[in-house]
C-alpha positions as CSV (number, residue, x, y, z in Angstrom):
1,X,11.2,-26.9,63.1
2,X,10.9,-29.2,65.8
3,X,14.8,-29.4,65.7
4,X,14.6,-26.0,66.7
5,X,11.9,-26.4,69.6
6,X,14.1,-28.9,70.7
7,X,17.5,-26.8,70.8
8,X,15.5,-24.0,72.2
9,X,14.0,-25.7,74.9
10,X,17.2,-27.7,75.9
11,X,19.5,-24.0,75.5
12,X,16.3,-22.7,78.5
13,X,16.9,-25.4,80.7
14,X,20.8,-25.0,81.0
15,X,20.1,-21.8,81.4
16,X,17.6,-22.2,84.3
17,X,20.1,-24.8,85.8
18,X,22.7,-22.6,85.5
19,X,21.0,-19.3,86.5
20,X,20.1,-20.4,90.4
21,X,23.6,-21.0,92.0
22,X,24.7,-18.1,90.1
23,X,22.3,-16.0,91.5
24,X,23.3,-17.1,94.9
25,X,26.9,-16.6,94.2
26,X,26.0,-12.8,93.3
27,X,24.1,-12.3,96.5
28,X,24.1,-9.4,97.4
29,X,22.9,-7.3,94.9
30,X,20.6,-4.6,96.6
31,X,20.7,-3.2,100.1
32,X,20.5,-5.6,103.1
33,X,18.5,-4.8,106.2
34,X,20.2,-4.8,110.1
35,X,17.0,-5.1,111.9
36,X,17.0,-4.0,115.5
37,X,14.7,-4.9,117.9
38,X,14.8,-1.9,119.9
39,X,14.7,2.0,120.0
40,X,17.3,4.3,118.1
41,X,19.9,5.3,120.9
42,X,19.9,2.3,123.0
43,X,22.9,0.3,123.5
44,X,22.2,-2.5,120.8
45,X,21.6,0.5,117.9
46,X,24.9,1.6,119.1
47,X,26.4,-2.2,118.2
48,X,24.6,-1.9,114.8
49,X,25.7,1.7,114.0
50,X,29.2,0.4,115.0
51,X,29.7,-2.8,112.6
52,X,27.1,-1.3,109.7
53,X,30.3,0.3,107.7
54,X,32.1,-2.4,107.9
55,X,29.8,-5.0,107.5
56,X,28.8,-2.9,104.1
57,X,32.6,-2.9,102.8
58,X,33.0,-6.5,103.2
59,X,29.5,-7.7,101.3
60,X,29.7,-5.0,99.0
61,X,26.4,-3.7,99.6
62,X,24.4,-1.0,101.4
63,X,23.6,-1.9,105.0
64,X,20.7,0.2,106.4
65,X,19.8,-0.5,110.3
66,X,16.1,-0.3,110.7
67,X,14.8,-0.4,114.6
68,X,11.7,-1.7,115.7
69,X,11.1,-2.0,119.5
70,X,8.1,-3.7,121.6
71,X,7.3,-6.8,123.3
72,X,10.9,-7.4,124.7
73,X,12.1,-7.5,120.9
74,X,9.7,-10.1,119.9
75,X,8.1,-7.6,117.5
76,X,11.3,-7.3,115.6
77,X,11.7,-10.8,115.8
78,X,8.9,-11.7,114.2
79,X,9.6,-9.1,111.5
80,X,12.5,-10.8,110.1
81,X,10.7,-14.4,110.3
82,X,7.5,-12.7,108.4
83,X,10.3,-12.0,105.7
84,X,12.3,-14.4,103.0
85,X,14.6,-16.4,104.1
86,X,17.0,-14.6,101.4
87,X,19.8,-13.4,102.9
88,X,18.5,-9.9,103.1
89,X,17.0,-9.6,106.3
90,X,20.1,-9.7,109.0
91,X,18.6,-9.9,112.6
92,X,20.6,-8.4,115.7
93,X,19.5,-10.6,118.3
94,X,20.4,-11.5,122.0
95,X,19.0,-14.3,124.7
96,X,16.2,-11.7,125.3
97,X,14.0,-12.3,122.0
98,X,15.5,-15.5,120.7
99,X,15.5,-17.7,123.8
100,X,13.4,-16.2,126.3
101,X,10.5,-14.7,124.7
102,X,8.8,-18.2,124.1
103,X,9.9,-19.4,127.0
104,X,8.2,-16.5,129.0
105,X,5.1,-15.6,126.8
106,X,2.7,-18.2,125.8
107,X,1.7,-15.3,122.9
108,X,5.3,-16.1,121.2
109,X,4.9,-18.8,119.0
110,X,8.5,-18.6,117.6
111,X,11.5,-20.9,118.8
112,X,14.8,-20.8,118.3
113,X,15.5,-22.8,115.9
114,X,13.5,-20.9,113.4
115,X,17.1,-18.7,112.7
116,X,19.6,-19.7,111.5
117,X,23.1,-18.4,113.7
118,X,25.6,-16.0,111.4
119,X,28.3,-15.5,114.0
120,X,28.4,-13.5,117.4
121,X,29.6,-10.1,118.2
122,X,30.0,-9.0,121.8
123,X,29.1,-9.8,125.3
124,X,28.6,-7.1,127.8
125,X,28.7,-7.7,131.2
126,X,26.2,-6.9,134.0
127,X,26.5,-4.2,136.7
128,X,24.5,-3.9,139.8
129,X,23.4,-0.2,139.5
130,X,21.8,1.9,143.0
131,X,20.0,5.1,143.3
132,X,22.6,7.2,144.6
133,X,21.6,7.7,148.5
134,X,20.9,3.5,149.0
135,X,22.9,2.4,152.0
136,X,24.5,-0.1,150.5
137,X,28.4,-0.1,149.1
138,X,28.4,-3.9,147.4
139,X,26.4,-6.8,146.6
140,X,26.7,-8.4,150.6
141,X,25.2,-5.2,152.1
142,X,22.3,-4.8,149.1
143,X,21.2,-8.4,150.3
144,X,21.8,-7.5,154.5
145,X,19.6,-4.2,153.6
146,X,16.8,-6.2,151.8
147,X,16.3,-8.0,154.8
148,X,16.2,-5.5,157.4
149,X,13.8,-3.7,155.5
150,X,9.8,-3.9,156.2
151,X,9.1,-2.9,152.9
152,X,10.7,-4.7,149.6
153,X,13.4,-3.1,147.8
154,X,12.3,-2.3,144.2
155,X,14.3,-3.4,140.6
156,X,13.5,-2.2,137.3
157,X,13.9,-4.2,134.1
158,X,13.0,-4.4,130.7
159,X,10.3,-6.2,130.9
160,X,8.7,-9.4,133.0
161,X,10.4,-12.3,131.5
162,X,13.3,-10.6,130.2
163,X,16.8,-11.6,131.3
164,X,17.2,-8.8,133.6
165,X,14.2,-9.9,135.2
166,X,15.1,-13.6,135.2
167,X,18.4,-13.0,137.0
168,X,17.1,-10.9,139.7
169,X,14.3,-13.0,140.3
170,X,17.0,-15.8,140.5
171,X,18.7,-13.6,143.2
172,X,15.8,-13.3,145.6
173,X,15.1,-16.9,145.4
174,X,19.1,-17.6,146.1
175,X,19.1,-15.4,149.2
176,X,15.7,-15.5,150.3
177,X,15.2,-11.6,150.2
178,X,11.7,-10.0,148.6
179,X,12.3,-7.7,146.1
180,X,9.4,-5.8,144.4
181,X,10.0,-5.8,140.1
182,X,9.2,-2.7,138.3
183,X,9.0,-3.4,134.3
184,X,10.0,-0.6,132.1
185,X,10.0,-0.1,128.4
186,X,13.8,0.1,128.2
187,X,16.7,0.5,129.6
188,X,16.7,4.8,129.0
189,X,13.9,4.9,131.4
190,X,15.3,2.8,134.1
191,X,18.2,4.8,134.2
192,X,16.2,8.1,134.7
193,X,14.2,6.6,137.0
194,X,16.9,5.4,139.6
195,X,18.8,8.4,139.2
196,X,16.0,10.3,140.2
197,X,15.7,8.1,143.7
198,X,12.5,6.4,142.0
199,X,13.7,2.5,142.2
200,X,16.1,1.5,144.4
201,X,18.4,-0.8,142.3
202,X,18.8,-3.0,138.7
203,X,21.0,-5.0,137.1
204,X,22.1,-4.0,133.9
205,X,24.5,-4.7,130.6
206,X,27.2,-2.1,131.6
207,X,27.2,0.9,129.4
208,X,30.0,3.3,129.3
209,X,27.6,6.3,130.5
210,X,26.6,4.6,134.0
211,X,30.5,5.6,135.1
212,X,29.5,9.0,133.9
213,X,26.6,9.2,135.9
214,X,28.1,7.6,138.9
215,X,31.3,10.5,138.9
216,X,28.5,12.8,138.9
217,X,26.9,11.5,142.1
218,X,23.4,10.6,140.6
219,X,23.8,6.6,141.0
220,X,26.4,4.1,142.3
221,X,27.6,0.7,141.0
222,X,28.3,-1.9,143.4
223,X,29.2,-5.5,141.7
224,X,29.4,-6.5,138.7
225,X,28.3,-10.6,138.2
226,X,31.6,-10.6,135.6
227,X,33.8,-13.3,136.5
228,X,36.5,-10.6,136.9
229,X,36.6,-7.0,137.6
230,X,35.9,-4.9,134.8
231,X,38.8,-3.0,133.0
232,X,36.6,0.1,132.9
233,X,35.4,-0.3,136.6
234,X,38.7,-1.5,138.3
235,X,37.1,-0.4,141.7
236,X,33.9,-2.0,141.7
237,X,34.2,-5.8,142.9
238,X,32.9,-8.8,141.0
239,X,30.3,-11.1,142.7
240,X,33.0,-13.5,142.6
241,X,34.4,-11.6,146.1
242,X,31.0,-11.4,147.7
243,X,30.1,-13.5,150.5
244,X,26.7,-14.3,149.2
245,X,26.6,-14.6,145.4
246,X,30.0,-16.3,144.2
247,X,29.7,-18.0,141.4
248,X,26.4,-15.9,140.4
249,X,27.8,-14.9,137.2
250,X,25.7,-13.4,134.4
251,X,26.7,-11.8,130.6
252,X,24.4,-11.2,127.7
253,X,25.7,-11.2,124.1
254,X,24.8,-9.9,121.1
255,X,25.0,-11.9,117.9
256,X,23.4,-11.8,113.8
257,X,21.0,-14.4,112.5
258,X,18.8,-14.7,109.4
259,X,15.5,-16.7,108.9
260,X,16.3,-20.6,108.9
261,X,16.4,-21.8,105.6
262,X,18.7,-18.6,104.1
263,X,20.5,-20.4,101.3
264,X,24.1,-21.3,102.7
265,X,26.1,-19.0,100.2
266,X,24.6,-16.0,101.6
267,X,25.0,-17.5,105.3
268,X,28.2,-17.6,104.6
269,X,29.3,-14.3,103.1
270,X,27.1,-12.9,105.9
271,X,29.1,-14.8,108.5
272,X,32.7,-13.2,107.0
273,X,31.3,-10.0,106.9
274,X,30.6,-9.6,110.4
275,X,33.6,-11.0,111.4
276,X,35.1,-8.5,109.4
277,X,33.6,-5.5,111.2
278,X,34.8,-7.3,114.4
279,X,38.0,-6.9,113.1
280,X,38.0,-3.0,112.1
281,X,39.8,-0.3,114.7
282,X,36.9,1.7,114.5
283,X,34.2,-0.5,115.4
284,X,36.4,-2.3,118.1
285,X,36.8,0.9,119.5
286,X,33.3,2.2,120.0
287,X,32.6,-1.4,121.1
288,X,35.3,-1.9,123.6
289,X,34.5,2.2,124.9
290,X,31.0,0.8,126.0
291,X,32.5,-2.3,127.7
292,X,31.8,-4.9,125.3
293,X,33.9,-8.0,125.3
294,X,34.5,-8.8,121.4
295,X,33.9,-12.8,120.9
296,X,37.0,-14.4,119.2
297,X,36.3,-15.5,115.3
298,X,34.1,-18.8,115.4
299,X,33.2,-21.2,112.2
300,X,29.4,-21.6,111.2
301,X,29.4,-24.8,113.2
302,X,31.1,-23.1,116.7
303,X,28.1,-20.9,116.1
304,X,25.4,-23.6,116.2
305,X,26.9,-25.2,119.3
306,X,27.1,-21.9,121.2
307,X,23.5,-21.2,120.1
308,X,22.2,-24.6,121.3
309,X,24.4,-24.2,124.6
310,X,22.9,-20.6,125.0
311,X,19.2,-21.8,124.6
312,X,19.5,-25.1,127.0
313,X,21.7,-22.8,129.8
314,X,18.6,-19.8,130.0
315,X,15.9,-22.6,129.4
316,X,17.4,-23.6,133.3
317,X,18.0,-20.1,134.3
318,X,14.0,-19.8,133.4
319,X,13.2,-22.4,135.9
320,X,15.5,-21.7,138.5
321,X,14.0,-17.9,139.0
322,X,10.8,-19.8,139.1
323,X,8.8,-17.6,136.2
324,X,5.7,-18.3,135.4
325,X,5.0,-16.4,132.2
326,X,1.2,-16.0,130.6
């Protein structure tokens, strides 16, 4: 009998042992969430809706993009750190929520080194965007109109302490001008705004439906802070040939991370997946059709230097725009 007990016992523990790392090697074996930390129809749900196919084919698994918008995507931020560090919460996040939302608001109580970088996606360069009867043609003249003026110019972003906020405010104290901010809920509203002559100007991640708006008369683009002209705006000049802001150059990029902690076999499949949709005709399409420079393939550990990089650059852009967040 005791023989038995003994066999028994010995035939569960192998089993045990065994059972774990096989689990992990089947990972994933129900659906896997693409949490986005903003509203259905912005820019970043079109990133998600582009590589969620894709990503699905190569894991093997259902991919279903959830969005949940507010504080400057800290909410959804905090949504994927309240979950398991399993592999089955996949965050789309950008400098905005994983860098500078505890750098800017004392209420975030998240760093970031609390996720764990999957691999990059995209970078998409900033425009400066006008209201379409501004006297100004380019970058120089914006600056020589916002100090003639007697009354501020006024910029919208997404919110105080968000990037777009940061790199204006970083503007004004480069020049000297004074601008007045106007924070808005997202980028949607902005838009609407300015083309209805209510702010005068904003810089924003280009998006393939400012050119439309621009053809019809209802705003004008006048730099980009790109390095280089922009294939899809070969007309509008980079800061790079302004008089006043070379060398003022700005992208934000988009990227997928999972709690820290995720075991490494799903951090891994996770990692090949997405560069696997970076690597389909389809989603390269829709991405490059909305101006997004696709990042090259990067290993795990490229990922973790670029992160770190990220997080000490925009820790400096923070203190250079002189921010003071409560």
């Amino acid at each position: 009998m005791k023989k038995n007990l003994m066999i028994t016992a010995v035939a569960l523990l192998t089993g045990l042992s065994v059972g774990a790392p096989a689990q992990a090697q089947d990972y994933p074996v129900r659906p896997v969430s693409l949490l986005v930390p903003y509203p259905a129809g912005a820019a970043s749900d079109i990133t998600a809706r582009a590589v969620q196919g894709p990503i699905s084919k190569s894991l093997g698994a259902q991919v279903v993009v959830e969005n949940l918008g507010g504080a400057n995507g800290a909410l959804g931020a905090n949504r994927v750190l309240n979950a398991k560090a399993d592999g089955y919460t996949l965050f789309q996040g950008s400098p905005n929520e994983l860098i500078l939302a505890g750098l800017t608001n004392k209420s975030v109580t998240y760093k970031p080194e609390d996720f764990q970088f999957v691999a990059p996606v995209a970078t998409s360069p900033y425009v400066v965007v006008t209201r379409a009867d501004l006297g100004a043609a380019n970058v120089d003249e914006l600056i020589a109109l916002a100090r003639q003026r007697s009354v501020p110019l006024t910029y919208g972003s997404g919110g105080a302490g968000s990037m777009i906020h940061l790199i204006t405010a970083a503007l004004a104290e480069r020049t000297g001008i004074a601008l007045t901010h106007i924070p808005y809920r997202g980028g949607a509203p902005l838009i609407t705004d300015m083309a209805g002559g209510q702010i005068d100007f904003a810089i924003m991640p280009y998006q393939a439906n400012y050119d439309d708006l621009r053809r019809e008369g209802r705003l004008k683009i006048i730099g980009t802070l790109n390095r280089e002209r922009l294939a899809a705006l070969p007309d509008v000049p980079s800061v790079q040939e302004s008089a006043t802001l070379k060398d003022f150059n700005y992208t934000i990029w988009t990227a997928y991370l999972v709690k820290k902690g995720t075991p490494a076999a799903a951090v891994q499949k996770l990692h090949a997946a997405v560069q696997a949709s970076l690597r389909d005709p389809a989603a390269r399409k829709t991405l490059e059709a909305q101006g997004k420079i696709l990042f090259a393939p990067q290993t795990l550990a490229e990922g973790d230097a670029f992160y770190a990089e990220q997080t000490a650059g925009l820790a400096d852009l923070v203190r250079r725009s002189g921010f003071r967040g409560e």
